[in-house]
C-alpha positions in Angstrom: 88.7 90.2 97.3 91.0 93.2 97.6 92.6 95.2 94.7 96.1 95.8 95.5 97.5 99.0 93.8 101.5 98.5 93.1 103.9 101.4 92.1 106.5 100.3 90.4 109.7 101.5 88.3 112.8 100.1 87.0 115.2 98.6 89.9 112.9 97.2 92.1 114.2 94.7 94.2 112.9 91.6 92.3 111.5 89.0 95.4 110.5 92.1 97.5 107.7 92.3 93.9 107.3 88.8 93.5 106.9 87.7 96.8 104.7 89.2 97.7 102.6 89.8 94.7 102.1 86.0 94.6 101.1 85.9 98.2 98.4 88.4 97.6 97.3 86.4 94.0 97.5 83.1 95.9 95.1 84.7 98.9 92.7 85.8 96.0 93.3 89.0 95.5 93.9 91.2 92.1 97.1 93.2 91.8 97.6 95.9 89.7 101.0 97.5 88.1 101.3 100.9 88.1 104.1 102.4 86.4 104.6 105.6 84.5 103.0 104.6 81.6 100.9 101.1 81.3 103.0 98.9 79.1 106.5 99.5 80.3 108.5 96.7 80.9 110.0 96.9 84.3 113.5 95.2 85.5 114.2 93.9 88.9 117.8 95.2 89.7 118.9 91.9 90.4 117.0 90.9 86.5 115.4 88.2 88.2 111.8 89.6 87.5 110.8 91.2 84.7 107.0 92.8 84.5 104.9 94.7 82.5 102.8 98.1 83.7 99.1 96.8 83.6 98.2 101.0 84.1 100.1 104.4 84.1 100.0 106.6 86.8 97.7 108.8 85.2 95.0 106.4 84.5 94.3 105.5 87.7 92.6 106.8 91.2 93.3 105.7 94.5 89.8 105.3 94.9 89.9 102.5 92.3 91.6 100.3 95.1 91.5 98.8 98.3 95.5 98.5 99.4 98.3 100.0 98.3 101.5 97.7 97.9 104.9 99.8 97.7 107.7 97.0 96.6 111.8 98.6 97.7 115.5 98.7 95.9 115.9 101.9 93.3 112.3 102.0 92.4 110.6 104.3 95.4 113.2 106.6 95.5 112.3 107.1 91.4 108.4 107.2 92.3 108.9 110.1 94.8 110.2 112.5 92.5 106.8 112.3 90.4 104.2 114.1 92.2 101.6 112.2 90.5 102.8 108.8 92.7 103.4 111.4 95.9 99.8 112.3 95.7 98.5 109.0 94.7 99.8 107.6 98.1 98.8 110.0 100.3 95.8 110.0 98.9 95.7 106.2 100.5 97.1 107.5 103.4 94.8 110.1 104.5 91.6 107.4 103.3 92.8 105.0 106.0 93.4 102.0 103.2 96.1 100.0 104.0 99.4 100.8 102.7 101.8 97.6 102.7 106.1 99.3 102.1 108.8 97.2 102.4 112.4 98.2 102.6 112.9 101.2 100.7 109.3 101.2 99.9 108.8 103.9 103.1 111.0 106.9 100.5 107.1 107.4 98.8 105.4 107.8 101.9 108.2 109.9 103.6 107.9 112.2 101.1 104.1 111.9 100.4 104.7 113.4 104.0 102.7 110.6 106.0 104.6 109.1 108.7 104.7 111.4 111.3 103.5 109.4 114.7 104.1 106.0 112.9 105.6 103.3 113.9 107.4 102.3 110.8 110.3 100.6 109.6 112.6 99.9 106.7 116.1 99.5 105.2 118.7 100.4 107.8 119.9 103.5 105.1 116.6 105.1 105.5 116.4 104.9 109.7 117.3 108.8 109.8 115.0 109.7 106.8 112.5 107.9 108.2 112.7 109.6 112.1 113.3 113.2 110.2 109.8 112.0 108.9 108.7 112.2 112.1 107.9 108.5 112.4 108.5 106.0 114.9 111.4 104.4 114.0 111.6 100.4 115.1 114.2 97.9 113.9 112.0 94.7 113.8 111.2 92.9 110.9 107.6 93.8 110.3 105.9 96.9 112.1 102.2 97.0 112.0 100.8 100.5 112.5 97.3 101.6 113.4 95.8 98.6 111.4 96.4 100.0 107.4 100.3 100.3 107.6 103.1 97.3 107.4 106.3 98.0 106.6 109.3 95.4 107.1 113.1 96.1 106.2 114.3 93.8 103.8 113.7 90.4 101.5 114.6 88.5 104.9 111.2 89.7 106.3 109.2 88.8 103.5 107.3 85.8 105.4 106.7 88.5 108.7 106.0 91.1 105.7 103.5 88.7 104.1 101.4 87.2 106.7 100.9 90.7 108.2 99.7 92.3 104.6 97.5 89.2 104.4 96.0 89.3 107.6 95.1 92.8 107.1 93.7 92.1 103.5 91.3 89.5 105.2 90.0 91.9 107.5 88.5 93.8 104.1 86.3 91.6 103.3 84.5 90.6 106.4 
């Protein structure tokens, strides 16, 4: 089964993590933490879910994963000002592995500087970040792009969000 890189920080939005992240565990696959340091303990914003860093961000390579899962609220927008997590997902980007973003997930890759010609989209604050990005802006609950990139808006598109990841994820292992 697939291993599922997940950057995370303080203030993620909690089901747009544990959704999900239980989805993906459920389907059989492994998901890994990555945080700035393995062993932080990370609050949701709403302090629903709390969880613990199973790696820093400098003890891992992209090439140790399959997918790369990029949960929203605060935490991408704190991701993107560490090159180390800018790199790490453009790194997945320019291999081709599937990058799964939800709602303000999209901030790493904009800056990671990815999106250009990609249908993409994501919280309604980031629309105009997102088409300066060069991407393809579209207002739907899940956009699937070129077979490796889902992105959906917000918790209400988790089911769309989830059975999109998962189908991709499937697809790995055949």
């Amino acid at each position: 089964m697939a291993k599922i890189a997940t950057v995370l920080t303080n203030l993620f939005e909690d089901v747009e993590f544990t959704d999900p992240a239980k989805a993906y565990k459920e389907a059989g696959h492994q998901v890994t933490v990555i945080g700035f340091e393995k062993g932080q303990t990370l609050k949701g914003k709403q302090q629903e879910a709390t969880v613990t860093s199973d790696a820093g961000i400098g003890e891992v390579s992209s090439a140790d994963f399959d997918a790369l899962f990029i949960p929203g609220g605060f935490s991408p927008d704190q991701l993107r000002d560490d090159e180390r997590f800018v790199s790490f997902a453009k790194e997945f980007a320019d291999s081709g592995k599937p990058i799964f973003a939800i709602c303000h997930g999209p901030q790493l890759l904009i800056t990671a500087g990815v999106l250009k010609d990609r249908k993409v989209t994501g919280y309604n604050s980031i629309k105009v970040d997102l088409k300066n990005a060069g991407a393809n802006f579209v207002d739907e609950e899940v956009a699937v792009c070129g077979g490796n990139l889902v992105t959906s808006r917000q918790p209400d598109d988790i089911p769309a969000f989830n059975r999109e990841s998962l189908s991709i994820l499937s697809k790995l292992n055949q």
